[in-house]
N, C-alpha and C positions, 0 to 999 in steps of 0.2 A: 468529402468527409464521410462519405457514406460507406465505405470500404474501409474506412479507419473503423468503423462502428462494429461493422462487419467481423474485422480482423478481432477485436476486444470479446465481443462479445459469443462467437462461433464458437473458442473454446471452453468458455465458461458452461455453453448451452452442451455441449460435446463431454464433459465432465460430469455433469448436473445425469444427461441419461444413463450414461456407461455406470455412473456411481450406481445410480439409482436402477438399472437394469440387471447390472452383474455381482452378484454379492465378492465376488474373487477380484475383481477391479477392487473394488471400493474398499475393499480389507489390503491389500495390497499398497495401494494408491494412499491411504490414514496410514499404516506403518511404516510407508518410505518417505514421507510427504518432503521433508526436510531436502531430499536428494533432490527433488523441483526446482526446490528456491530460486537456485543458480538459475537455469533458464529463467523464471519470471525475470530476472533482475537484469541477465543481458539483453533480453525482450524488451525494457524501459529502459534501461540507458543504454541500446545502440543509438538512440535516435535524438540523445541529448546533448545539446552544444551549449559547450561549457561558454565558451564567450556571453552566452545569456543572460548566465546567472551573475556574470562582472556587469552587463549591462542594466541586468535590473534591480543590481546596487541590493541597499538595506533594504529596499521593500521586500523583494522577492524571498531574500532570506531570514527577513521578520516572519512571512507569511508560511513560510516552510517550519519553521518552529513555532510559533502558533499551531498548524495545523498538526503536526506531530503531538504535541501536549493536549491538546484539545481531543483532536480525536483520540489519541493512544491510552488518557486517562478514559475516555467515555468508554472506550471499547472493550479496555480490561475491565471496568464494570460491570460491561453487561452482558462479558464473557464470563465473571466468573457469577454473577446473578443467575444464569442460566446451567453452572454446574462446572463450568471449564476453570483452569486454572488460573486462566490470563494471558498467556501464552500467545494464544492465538490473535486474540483484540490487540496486545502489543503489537502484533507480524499484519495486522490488519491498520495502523495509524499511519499511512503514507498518502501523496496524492499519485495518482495513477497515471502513467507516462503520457496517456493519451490528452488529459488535461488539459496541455499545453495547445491542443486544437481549438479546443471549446470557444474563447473571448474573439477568434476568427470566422466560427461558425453561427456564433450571437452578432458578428459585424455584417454577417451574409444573410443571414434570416432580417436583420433588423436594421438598417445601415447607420441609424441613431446612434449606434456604436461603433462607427465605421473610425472614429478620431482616436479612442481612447482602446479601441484594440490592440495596438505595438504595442504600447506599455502593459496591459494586462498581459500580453502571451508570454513579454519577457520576464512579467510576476510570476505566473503562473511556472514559467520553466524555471525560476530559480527556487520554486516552494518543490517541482518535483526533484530534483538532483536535492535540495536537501534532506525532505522525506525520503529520499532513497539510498540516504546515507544513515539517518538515525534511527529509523525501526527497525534494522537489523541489531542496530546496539541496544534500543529499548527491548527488544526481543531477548536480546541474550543476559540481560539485566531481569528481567520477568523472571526467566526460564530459570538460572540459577538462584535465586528466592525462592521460588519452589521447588528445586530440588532440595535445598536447604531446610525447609520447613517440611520437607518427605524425611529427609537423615534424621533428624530432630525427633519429631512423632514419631521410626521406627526407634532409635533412641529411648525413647519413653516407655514403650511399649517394653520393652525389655527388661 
């Protein structure tokens, strides 16, 4: 698990300084950000097996919706509390492919959860293949409300 952690978190750490070191990255990297997406997304679903998420039935894909609304409403929130449009907190409401590790590495630190492991990791993978299918729709549902209410205020302004 410790290489899974590794892998997640190296790039994130690898972005965070380049952004923050080179002004030409970081202006660069904000006005293409869109052209990423694609890699993030074959990044978590090459490693998703679909058999899972039939495995882990209604739960897994209760859980996946749940957590889409849950977090996709919090996040537009407190995207746009902080100035953003929303945009972003929508493209922010998934759970993250690694996820599906985690209920295996809480059976290995804890073995008290050695029994009810299988079934959470098969939750857990059917909440990420759903989340990684609707926050790109919440996303594009965000984004075109606000372009929409951009046309509108120039509109007015006129």
């Amino acid at each position: 698990p410790y290489m899974v952690m590794v892998s997640v978190i190296l790039p994130v750490i690898a972005g965070f300084a380049l952004g923050n070191l080179d002004a030409n990255i970081k202006k660069f990297v904000g006005a293409h950000s869109e052209m990423f997406v694609p890699f993030l997304g074959f990044a978590l679903g090459n490693n998703i097996n679909l058999a899972a998420v039939l495995n882990a039935g209604l739960s897994g894909i209760l859980l996946g919706l749940v957590t889409v609304t849950v977090t996709g409403f919090t996040c537009i929130l407190v995207d746009r509390f902080f100035g953003g449009t929303g945009i972003a907190g929508a493209a922010a409401s998934s759970t993250a492919g690694n996820a599906a590790a985690t209920p295996k590495a809480v059976a290995m630190a804890d073995p008290a959860f050695a029994a009810i492991a299988p079934l959470a990791t098969l939750q857990v993978a059917a909440s990420v293949i759903i989340t990684a299918i609707l926050p790109p729709v919440l996303t594009t549902f965000v984004y075109n409300r606000v372009q929409k209410k951009k046309k509108l205020a120039a509109l007015k302004e006129m």
